[in-house]
N, C-alpha and C positions, 0 to 999 in steps of 0.2 A: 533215709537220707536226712530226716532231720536231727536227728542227731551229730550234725555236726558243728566241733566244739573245737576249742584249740583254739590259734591265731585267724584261723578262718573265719569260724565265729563270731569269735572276740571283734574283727574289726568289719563284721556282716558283709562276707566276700562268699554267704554260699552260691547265690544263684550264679554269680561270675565261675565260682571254682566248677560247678556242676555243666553249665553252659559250655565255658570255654574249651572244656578238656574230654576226650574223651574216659573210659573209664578205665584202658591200659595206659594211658596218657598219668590220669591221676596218681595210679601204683607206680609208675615209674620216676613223679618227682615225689612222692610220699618214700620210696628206698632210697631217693639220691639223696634227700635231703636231711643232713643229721649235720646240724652247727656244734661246733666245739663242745663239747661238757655235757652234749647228752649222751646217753645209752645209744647203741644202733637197734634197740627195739622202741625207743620213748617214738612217739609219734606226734610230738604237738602241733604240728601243722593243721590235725584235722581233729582232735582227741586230748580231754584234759579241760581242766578249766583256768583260764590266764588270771593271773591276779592283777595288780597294779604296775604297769609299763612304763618305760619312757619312751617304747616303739612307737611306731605308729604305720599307718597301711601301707604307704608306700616305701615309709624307710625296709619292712618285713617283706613285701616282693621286690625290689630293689636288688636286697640283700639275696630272694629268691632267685632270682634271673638268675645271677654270678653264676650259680650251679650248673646253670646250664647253656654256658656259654661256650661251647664246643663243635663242634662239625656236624656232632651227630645231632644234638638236642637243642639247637640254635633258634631252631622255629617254635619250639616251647618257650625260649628266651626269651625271645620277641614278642609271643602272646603275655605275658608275665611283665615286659617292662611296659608293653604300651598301659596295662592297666593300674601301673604304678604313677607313668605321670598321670592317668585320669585324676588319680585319689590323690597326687602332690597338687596339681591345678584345683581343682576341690577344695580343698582345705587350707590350701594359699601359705603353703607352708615353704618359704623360700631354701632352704637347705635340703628339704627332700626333693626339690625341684632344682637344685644344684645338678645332686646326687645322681637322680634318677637320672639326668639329662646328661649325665658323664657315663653312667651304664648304658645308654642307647648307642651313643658314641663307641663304647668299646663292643657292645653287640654287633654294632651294622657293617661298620668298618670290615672287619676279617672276609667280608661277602661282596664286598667291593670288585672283583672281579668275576664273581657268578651273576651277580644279580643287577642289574642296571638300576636298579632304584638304590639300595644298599650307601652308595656313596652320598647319592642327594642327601639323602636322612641323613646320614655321618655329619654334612657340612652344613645342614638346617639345624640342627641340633648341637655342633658347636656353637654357632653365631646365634642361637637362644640361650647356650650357658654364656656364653662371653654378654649379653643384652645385660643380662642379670647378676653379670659380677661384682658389682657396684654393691648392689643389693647383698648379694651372700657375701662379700668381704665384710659390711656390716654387722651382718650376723653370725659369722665366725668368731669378731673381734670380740662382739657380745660374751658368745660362750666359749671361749677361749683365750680369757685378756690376755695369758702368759706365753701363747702362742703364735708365732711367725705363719702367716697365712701359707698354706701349703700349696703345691702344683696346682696349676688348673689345668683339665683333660682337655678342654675344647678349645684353649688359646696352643697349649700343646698340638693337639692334632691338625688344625686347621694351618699352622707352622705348618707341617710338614708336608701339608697338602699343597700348600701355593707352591712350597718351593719345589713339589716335584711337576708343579703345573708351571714354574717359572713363570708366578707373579710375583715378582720381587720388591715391587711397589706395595703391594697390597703385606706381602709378610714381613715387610719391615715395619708399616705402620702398626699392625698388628702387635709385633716386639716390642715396641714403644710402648703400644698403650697395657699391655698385660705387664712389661717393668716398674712405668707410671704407678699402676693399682698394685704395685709390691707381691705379685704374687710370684712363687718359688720357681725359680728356673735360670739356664746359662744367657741371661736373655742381652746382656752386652757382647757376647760370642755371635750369636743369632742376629742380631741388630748389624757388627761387623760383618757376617756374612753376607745380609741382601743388599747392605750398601755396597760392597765390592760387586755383586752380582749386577748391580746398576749400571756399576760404571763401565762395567766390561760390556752391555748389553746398546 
């Protein structure tokens, strides 16, 4: 087992990968997992030697989860994101802690009606992406001058959560302040909705 090399390696996640997973567990995201432009025999996850990145640990499980964000493989998901924000909080790296915390958000969400914790996590982990938007709209603008800041998942999601909870207060303030910080969405629509919803209430 120590031979393992790859991105695993690379960003010293063996005891985690070996730890966390069982070893039908491992085979099953080592076959799921073939990103764009490789062979479905290349195996870098675990195999190979990584040259020079501009990955990094969590942006690499992050990106892992996605894969297994499914009915069936969900709870792989979840083991895989939570150890992604370990390594964004870690490393203090504010866009993989964007990231990561918009992948928890689309993980927990879909179990929202199985799981009674599922939603908590959804709307704690919106309102820590939305804490830090300040922050990652700085650092997008950084590496992306030519670029109009794009959607945010958790001013998105937590939208649609008040308004199916009818707090119309609360998602309109919300609307306001995610159009304020310019990030992408129908947020003057959204804005007219929960004021109409006020007045009617």
């Amino acid at each position: 087992m120590n031979s393992i090399t790859g991105f695993i390696g690379y960003f010293k996640l063996q005891d985690w990968w070996l730890n966390s997973f069982t070893q039908e567990e491992r085979n099953h995201i080592e076959q799921i997992f073939h990103p764009l432009g490789l062979s479905s025999d290349d195996n870098s996850l675990i195999e190979g030697e990584v040259g020079e990145t501009d990955e990094t640990a969590a942006g690499l499980l992050s990106a892992l989860s996605g894969w297994f964000n499914n009915k069936q493989d969900r709870n792989l998901a979840k083991k895989i994101i939570a150890k992604a924000y370990s390594e964004a909080i870690t490393h203090n790296n504010i866009l993989d802690l964007h990231f990561t915390l918009q992948m928890i958000i689309q993980i927990y969400y879909p179990d929202r009606d199985i799981d009674s914790e599922a939603l908590n996590k959804t709307i704690l982990a919106c309102k820590e992406q939305i804490k830090i938007a300040k922050e990652a709209s700085s650092a997008f603008k950084k590496d992306y001058p030519k670029n109009s800041l794009p959607s945010h998942v958790g001013y998105e999601q937590l939208r649609i959560i008040f308004k199916k909870k009818h707090q119309f207060q609360d998602g309109l303030d919300l609307c306001k302040q995610a159009k304020q910080e310019g990030w992408q969405g129908n947020w003057d629509k959204e804005i007219e909705y929960f004021t109409n919803q006020m007045y009617k209430s």
